[in-house]
Backbone and ligand atoms as CSV (ligand in chain L), in Angstrom:
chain,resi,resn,atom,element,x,y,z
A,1,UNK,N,N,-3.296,15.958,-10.568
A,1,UNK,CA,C,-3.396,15.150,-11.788
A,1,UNK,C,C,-4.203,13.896,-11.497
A,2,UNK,N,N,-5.449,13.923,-12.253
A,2,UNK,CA,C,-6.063,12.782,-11.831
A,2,UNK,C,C,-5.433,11.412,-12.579
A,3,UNK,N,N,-5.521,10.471,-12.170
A,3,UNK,CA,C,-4.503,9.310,-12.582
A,3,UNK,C,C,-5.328,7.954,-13.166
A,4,UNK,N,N,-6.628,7.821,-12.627
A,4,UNK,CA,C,-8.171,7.429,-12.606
A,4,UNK,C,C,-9.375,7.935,-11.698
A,5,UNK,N,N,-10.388,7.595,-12.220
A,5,UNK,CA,C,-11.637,7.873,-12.195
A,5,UNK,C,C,-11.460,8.479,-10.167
A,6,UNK,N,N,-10.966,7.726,-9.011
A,6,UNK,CA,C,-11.047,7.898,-8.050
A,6,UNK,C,C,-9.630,8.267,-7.373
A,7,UNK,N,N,-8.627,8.175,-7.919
A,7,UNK,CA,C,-7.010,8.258,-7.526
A,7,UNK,C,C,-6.241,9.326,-8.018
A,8,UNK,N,N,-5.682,10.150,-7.295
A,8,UNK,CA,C,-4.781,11.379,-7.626
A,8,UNK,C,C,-3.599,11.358,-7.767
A,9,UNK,N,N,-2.646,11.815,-8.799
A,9,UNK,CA,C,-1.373,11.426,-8.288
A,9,UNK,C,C,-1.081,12.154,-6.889
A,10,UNK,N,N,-2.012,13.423,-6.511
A,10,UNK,CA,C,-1.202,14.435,-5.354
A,10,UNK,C,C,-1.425,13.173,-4.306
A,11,UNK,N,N,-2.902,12.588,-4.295
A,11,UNK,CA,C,-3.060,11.754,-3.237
A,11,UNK,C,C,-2.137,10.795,-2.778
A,12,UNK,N,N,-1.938,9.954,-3.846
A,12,UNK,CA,C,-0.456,9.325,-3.898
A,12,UNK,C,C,0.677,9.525,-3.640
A,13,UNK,N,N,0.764,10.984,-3.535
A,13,UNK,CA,C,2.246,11.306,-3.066
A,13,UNK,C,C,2.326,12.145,-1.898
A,14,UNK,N,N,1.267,12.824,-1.063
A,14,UNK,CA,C,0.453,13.428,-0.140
A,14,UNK,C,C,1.263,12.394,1.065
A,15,UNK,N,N,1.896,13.434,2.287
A,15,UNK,CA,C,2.767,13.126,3.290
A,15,UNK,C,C,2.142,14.194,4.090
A,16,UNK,N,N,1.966,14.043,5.230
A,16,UNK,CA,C,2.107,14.999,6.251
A,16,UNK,C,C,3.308,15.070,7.265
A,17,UNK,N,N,3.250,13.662,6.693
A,17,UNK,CA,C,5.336,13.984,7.340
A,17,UNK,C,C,6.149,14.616,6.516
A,18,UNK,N,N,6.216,14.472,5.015
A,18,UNK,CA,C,6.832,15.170,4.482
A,18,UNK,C,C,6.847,16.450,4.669
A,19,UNK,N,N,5.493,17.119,4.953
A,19,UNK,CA,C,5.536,18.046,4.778
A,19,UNK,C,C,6.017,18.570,6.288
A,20,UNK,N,N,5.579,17.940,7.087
A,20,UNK,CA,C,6.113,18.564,8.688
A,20,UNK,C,C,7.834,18.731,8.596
A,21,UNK,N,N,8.230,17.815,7.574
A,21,UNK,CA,C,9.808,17.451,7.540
A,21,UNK,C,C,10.187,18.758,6.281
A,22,UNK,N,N,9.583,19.020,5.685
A,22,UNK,CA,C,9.856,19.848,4.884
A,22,UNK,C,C,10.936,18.992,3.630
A,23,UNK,N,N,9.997,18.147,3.383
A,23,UNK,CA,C,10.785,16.973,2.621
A,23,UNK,C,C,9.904,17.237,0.914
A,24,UNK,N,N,10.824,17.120,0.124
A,24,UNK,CA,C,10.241,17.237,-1.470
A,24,UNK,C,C,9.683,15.870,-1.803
A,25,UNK,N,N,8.464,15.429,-2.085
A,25,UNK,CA,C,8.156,14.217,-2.432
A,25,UNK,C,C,7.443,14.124,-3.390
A,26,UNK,N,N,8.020,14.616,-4.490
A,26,UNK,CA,C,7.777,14.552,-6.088
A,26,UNK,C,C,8.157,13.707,-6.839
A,27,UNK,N,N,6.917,12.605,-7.101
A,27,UNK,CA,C,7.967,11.706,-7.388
A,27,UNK,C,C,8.755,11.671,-9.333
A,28,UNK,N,N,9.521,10.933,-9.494
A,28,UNK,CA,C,10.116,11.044,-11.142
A,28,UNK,C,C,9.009,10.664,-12.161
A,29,UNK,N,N,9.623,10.674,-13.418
A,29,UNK,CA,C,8.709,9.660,-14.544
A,29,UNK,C,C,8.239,8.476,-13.808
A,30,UNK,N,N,9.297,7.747,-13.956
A,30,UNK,CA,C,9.456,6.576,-13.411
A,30,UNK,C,C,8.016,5.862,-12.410
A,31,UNK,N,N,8.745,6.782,-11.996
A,31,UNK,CA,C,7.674,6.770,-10.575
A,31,UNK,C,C,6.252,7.119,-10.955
A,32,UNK,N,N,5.686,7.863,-11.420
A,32,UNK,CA,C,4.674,8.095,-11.806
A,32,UNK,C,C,4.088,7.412,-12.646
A,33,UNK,N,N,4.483,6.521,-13.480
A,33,UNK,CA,C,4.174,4.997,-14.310
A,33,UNK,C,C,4.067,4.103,-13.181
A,34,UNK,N,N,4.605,4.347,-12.239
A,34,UNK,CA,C,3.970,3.203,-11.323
A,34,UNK,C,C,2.863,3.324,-10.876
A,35,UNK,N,N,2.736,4.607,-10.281
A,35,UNK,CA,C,1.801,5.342,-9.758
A,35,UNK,C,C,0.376,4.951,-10.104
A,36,UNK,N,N,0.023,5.336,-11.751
A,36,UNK,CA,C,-0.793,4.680,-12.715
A,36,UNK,C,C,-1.189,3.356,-12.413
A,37,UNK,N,N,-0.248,2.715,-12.816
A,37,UNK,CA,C,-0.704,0.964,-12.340
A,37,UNK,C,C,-1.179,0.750,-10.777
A,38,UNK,N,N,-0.529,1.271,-9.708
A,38,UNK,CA,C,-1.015,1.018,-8.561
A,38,UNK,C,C,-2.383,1.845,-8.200
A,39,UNK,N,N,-2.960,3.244,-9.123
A,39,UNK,CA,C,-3.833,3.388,-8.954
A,39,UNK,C,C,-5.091,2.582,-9.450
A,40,UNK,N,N,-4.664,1.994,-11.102
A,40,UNK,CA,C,-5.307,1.122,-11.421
A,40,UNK,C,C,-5.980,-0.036,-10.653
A,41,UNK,N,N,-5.445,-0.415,-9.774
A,41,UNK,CA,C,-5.117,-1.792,-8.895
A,41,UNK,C,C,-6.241,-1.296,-7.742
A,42,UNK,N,N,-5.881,0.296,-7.449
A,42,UNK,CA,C,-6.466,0.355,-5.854
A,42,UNK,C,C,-8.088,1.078,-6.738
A,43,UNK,N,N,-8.042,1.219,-8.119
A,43,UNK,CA,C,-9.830,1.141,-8.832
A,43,UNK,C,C,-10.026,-0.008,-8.599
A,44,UNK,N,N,-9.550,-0.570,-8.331
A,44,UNK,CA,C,-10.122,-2.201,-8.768
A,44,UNK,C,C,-10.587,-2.885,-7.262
A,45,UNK,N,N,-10.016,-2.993,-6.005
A,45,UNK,CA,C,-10.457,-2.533,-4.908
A,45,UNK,C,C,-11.400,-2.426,-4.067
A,46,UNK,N,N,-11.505,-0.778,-4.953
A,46,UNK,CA,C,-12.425,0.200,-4.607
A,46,UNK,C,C,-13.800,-0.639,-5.053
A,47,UNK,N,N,-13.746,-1.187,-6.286
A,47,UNK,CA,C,-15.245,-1.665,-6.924
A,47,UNK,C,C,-15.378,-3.132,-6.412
A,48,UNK,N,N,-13.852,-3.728,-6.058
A,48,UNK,CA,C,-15.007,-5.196,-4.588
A,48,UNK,C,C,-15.093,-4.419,-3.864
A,49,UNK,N,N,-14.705,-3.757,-3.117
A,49,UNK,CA,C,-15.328,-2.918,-1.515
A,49,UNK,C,C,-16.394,-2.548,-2.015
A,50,UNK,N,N,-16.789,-1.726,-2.832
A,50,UNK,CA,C,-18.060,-0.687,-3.053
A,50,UNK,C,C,-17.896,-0.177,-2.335
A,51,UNK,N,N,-16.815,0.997,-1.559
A,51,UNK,CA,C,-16.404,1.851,-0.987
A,51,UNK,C,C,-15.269,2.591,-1.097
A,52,UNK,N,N,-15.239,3.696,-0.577
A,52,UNK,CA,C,-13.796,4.538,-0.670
A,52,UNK,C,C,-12.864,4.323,-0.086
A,53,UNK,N,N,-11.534,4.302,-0.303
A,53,UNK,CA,C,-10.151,3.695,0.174
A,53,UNK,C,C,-10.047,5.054,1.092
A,54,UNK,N,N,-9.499,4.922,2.204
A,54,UNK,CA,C,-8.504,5.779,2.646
A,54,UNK,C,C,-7.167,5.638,2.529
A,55,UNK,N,N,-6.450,6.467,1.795
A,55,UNK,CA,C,-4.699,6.229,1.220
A,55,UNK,C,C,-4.257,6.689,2.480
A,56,UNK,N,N,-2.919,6.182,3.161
A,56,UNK,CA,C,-1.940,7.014,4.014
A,56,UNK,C,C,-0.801,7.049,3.776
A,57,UNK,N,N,-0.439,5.844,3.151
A,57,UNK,CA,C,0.753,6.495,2.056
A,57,UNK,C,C,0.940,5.767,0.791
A,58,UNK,N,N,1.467,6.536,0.357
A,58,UNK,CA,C,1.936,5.936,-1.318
A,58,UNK,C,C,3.367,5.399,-1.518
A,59,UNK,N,N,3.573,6.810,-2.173
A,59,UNK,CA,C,5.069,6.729,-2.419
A,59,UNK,C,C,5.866,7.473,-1.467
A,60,UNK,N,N,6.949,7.220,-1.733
A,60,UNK,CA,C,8.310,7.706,-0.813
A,60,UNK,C,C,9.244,7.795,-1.267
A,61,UNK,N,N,9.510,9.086,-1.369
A,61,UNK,CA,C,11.111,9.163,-2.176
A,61,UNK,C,C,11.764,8.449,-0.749
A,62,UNK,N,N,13.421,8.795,-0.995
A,62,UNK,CA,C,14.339,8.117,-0.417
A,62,UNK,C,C,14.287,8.629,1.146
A,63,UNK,N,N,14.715,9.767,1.284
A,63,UNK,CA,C,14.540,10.724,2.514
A,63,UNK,C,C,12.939,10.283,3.474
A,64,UNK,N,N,12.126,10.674,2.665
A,64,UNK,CA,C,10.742,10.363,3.375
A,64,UNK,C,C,10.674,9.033,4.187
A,65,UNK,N,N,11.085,8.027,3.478
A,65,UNK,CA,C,10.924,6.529,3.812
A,65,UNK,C,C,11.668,6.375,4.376
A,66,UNK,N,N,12.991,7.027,4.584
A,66,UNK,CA,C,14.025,7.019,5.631
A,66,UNK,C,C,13.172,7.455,6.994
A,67,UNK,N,N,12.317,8.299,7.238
A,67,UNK,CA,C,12.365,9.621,7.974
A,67,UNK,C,C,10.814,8.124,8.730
A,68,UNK,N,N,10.111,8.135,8.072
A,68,UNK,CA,C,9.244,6.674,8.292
A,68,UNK,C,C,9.643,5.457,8.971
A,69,UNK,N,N,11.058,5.039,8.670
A,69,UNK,CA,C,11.015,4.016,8.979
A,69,UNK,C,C,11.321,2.653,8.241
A,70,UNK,N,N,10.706,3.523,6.773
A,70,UNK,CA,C,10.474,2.371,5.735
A,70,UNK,C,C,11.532,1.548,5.602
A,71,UNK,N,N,11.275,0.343,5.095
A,71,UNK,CA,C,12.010,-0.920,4.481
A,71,UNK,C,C,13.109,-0.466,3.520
A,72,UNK,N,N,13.973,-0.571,3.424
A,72,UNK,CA,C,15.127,-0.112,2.199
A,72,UNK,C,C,14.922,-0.544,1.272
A,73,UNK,N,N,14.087,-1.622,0.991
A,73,UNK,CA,C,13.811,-2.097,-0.599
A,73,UNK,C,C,12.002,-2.368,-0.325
A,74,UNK,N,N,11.769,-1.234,0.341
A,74,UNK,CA,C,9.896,-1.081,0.632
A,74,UNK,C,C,9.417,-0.527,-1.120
A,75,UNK,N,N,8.362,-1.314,-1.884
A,75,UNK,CA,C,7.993,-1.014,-2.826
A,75,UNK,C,C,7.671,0.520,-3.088
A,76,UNK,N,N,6.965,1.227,-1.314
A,76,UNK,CA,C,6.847,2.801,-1.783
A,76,UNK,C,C,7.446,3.447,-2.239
A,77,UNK,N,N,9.022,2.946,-2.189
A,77,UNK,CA,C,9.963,3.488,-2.917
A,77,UNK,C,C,9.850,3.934,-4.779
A,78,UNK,N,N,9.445,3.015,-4.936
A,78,UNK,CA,C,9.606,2.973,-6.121
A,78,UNK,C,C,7.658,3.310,-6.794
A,79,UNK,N,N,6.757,3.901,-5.843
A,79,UNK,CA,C,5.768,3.950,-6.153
A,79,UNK,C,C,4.976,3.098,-6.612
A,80,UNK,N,N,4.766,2.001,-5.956
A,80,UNK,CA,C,4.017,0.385,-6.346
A,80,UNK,C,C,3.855,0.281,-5.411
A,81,UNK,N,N,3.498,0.675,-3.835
A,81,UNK,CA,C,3.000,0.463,-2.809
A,81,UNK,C,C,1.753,1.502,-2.276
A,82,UNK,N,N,0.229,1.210,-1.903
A,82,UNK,CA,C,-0.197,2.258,-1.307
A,82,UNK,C,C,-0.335,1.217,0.662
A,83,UNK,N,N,-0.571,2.135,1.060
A,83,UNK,CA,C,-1.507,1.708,2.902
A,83,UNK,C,C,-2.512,2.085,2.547
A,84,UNK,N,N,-3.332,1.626,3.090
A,84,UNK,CA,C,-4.496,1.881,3.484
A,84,UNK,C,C,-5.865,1.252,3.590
A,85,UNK,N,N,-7.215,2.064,4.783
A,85,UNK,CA,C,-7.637,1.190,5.301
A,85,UNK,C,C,-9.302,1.733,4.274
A,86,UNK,N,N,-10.196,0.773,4.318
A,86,UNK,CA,C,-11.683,0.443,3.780
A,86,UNK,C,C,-12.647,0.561,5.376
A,87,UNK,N,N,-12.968,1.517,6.086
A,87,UNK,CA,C,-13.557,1.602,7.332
A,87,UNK,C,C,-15.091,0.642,7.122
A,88,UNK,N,N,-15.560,1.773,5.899
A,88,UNK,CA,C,-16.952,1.000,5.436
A,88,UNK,C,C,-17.082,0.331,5.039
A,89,UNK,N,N,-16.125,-0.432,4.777
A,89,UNK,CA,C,-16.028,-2.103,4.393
A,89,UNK,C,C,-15.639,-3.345,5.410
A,90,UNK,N,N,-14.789,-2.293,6.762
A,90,UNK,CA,C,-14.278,-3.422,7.382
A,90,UNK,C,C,-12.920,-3.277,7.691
A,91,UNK,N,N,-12.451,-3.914,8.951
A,91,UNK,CA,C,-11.334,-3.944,9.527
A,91,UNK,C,C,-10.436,-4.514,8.137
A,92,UNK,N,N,-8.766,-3.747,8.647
A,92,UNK,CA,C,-7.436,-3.875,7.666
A,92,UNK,C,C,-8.094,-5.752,7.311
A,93,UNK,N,N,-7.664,-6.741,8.217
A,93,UNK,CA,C,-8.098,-8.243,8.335
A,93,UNK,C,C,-9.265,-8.312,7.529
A,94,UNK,N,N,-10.431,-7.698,7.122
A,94,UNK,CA,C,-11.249,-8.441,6.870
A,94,UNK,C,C,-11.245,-8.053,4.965
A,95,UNK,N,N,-10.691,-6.545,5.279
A,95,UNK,CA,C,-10.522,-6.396,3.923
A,95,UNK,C,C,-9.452,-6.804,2.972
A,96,UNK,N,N,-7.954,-7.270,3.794
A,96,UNK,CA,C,-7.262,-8.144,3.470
A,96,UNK,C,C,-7.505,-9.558,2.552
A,97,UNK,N,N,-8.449,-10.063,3.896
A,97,UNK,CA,C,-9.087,-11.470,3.332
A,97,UNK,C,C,-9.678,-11.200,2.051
A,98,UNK,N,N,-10.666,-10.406,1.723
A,98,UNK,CA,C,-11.483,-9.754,0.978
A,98,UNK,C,C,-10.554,-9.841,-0.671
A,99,UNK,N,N,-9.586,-8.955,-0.640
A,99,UNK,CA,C,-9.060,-9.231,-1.804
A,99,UNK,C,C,-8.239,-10.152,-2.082
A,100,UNK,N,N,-7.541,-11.082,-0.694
A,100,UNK,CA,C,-7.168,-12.414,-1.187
A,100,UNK,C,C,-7.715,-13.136,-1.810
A,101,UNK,N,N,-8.990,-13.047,-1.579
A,101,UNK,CA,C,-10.022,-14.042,-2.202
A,101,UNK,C,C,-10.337,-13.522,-3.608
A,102,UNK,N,N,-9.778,-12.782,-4.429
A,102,UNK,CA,C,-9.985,-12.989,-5.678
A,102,UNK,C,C,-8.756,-12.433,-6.807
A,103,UNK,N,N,-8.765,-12.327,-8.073
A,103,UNK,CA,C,-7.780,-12.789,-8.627
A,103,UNK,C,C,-6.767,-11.668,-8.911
A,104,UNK,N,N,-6.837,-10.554,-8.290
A,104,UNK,CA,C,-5.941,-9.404,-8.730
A,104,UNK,C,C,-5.296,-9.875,-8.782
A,105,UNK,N,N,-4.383,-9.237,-9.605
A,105,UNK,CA,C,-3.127,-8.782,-9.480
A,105,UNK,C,C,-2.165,-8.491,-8.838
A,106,UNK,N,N,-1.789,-8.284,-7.245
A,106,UNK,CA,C,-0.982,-7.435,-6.904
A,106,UNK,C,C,0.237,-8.449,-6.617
A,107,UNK,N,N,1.228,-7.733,-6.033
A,107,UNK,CA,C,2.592,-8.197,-6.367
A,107,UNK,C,C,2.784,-8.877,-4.679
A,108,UNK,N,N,2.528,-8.298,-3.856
A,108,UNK,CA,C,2.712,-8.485,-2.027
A,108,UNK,C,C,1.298,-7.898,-1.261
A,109,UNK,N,N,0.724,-8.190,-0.639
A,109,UNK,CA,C,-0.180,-7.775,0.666
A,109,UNK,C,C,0.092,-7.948,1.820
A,110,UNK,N,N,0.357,-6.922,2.559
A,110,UNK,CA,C,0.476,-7.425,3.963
A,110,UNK,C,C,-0.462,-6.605,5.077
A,111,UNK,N,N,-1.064,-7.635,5.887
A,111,UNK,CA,C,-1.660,-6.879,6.968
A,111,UNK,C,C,-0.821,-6.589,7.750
A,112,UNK,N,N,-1.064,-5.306,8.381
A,112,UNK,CA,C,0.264,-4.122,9.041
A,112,UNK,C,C,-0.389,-4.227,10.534
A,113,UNK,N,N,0.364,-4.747,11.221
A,113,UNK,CA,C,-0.265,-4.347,12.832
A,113,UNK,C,C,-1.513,-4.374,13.130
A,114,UNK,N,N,-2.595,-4.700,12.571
A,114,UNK,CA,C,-3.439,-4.840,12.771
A,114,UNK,C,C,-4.664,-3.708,12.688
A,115,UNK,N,N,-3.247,-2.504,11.738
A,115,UNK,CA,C,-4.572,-0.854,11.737
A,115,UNK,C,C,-4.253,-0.411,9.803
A,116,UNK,N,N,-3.935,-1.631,8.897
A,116,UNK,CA,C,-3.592,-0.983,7.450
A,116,UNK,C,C,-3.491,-2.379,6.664
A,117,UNK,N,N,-3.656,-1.940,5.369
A,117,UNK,CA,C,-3.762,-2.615,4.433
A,117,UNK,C,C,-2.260,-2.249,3.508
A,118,UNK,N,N,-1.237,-3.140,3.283
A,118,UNK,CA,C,-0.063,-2.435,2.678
A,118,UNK,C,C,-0.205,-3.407,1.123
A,119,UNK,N,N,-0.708,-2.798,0.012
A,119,UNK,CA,C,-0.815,-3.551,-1.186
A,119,UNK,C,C,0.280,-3.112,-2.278
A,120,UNK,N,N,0.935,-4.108,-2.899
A,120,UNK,CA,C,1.984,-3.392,-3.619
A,120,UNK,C,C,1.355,-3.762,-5.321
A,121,UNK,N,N,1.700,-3.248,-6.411
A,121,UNK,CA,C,2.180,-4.215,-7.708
A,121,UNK,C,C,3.159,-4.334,-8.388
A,122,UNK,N,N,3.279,-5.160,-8.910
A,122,UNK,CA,C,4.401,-6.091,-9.633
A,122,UNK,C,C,5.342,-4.404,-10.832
A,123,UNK,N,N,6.405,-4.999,-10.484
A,123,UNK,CA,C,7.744,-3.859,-11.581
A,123,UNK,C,C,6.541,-4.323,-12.801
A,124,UNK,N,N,7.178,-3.039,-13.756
A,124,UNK,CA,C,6.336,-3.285,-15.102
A,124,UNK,C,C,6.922,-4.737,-15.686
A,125,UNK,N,N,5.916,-5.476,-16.295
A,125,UNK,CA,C,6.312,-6.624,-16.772
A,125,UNK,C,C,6.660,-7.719,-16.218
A,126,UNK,N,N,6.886,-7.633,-15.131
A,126,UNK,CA,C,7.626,-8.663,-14.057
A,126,UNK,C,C,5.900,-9.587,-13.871
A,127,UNK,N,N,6.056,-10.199,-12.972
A,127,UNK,CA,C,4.947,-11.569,-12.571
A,127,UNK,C,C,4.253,-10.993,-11.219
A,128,UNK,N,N,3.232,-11.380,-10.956
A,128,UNK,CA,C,2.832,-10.493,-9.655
A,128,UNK,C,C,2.439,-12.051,-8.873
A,129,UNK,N,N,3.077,-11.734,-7.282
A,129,UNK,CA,C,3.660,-12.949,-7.174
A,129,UNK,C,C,2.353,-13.406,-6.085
A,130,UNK,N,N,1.701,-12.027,-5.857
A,130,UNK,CA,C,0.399,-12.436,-4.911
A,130,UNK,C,C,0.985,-12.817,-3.728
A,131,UNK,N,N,1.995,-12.440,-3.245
A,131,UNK,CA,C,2.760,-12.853,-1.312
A,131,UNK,C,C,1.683,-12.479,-0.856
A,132,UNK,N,N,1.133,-12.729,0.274
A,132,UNK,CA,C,0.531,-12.778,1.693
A,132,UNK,C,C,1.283,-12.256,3.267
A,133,UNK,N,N,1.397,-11.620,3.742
A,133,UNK,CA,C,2.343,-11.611,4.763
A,133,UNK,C,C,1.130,-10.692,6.228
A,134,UNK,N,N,1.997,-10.857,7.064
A,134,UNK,CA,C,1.408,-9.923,8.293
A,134,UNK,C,C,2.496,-9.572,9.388
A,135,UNK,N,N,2.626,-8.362,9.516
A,135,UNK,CA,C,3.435,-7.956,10.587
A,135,UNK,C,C,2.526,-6.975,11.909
A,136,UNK,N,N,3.250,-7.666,13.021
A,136,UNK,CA,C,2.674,-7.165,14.494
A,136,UNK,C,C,4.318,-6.615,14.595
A,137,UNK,N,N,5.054,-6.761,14.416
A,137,UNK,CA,C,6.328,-6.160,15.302
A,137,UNK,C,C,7.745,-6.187,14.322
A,138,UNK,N,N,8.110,-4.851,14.262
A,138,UNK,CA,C,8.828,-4.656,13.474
A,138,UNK,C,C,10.309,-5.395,12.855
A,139,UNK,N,N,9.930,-6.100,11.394
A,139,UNK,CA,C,10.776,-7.010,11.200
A,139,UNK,C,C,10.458,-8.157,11.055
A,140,UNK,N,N,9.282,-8.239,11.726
A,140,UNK,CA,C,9.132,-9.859,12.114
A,140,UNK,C,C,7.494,-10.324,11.316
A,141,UNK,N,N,7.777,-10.375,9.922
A,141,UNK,CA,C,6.697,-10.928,9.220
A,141,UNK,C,C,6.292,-12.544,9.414
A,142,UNK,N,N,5.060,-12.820,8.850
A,142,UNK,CA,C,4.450,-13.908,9.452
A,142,UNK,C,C,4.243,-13.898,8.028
A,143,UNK,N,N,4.102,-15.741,7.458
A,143,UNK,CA,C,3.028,-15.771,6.315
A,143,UNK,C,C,2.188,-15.937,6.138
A,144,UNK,N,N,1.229,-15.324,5.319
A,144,UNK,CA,C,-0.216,-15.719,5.094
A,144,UNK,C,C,-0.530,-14.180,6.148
A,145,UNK,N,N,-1.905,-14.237,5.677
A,145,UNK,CA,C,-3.120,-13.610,6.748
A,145,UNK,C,C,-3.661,-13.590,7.852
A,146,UNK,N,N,-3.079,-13.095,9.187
A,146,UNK,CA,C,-3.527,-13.271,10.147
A,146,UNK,C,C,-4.314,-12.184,11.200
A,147,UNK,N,N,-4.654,-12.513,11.760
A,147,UNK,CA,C,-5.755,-11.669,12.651
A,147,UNK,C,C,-5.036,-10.992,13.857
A,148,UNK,N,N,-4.454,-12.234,14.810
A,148,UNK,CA,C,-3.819,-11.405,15.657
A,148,UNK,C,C,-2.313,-11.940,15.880
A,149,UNK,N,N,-1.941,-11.527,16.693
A,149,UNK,CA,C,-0.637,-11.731,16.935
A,149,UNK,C,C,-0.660,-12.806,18.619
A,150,UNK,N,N,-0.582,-13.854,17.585
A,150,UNK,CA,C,-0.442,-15.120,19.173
A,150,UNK,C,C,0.255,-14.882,20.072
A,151,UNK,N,N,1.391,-14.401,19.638
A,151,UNK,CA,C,2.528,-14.296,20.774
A,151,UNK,C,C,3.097,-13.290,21.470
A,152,UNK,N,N,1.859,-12.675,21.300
A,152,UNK,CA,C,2.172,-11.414,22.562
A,152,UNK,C,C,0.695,-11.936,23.397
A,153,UNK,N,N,0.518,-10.862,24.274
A,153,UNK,CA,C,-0.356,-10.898,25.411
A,153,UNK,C,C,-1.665,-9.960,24.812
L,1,ZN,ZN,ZN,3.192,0.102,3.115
């Protein structure tokens, strides 16, 4: 189901863990209204990059995001989160910076370890609050945008 011009819902919901796990990751209505808006968000993106996104994940039902790792109140949950990286545009960091610098919309960004782009948007109707964050080590977010991680070696 194409969702816009460049975004699928399969893409969006497309696991290879799921599927190694033999996990159902279909997501609800619900979910699929999010889906929409966050594809909307990652068109929008796509046209500052002038390049193609690579998605690695979207959504996550409950099980999946368990099976991941994910955050218990991680937006993929609820399908308002994608990962992913812009190669031909530039490191996770630079493409980070990239859409900080202008006025989307989105609800949270965080640069992930230093290999992903994690962009969420805002519940329907709610305020999109534009957070900044960066994590090198699990748990342990930083604010704002950063490059590397000072405090390791
Ligand atoms: Zn994420």
């Amino acid at each position: 189901m194409q969702l816009t011009p460049h975004f699928t819902l399969e893409e969006l919901c497309f696991s290879q863990e799921a599927a190694r796990a033999g996990i159902d990751n279909t997501p609800s209505g619900e979910v699929t209204a999010n889906l929409l808006r966050l594809a909307k968000m990652l068109e929008k993106v796509r046209a500052l990059l002038k390049h193609p996104l690579h998605i690695s994940s979207g959504f996550r039902c409950a099980a999946l995001n368990a099976r991941v790792g994910g955050s218990k109140t991680s937006a993929h949950l609820e399908g308002r989160a994608a990962d992913f990286i812009c190669p031909a545009f530039g490191t996770p960091y630079v493409v980070a910076r990239k859409i900080a610098g202008t006025r989307l919309g989105y609800d949270q960004m965080i640069h992930e370890y230093g290999r992903w782009v994690h962009l969420a948007v805002p519940r329907a109707n709610e305020r999109a609050d534009r957070e900044l964050l960066t994590i090198f080590e699990p748990g342990k977010y930083l604010a704002g945008l950063t490059q590397l991680n000072e405090g390791r070696a």
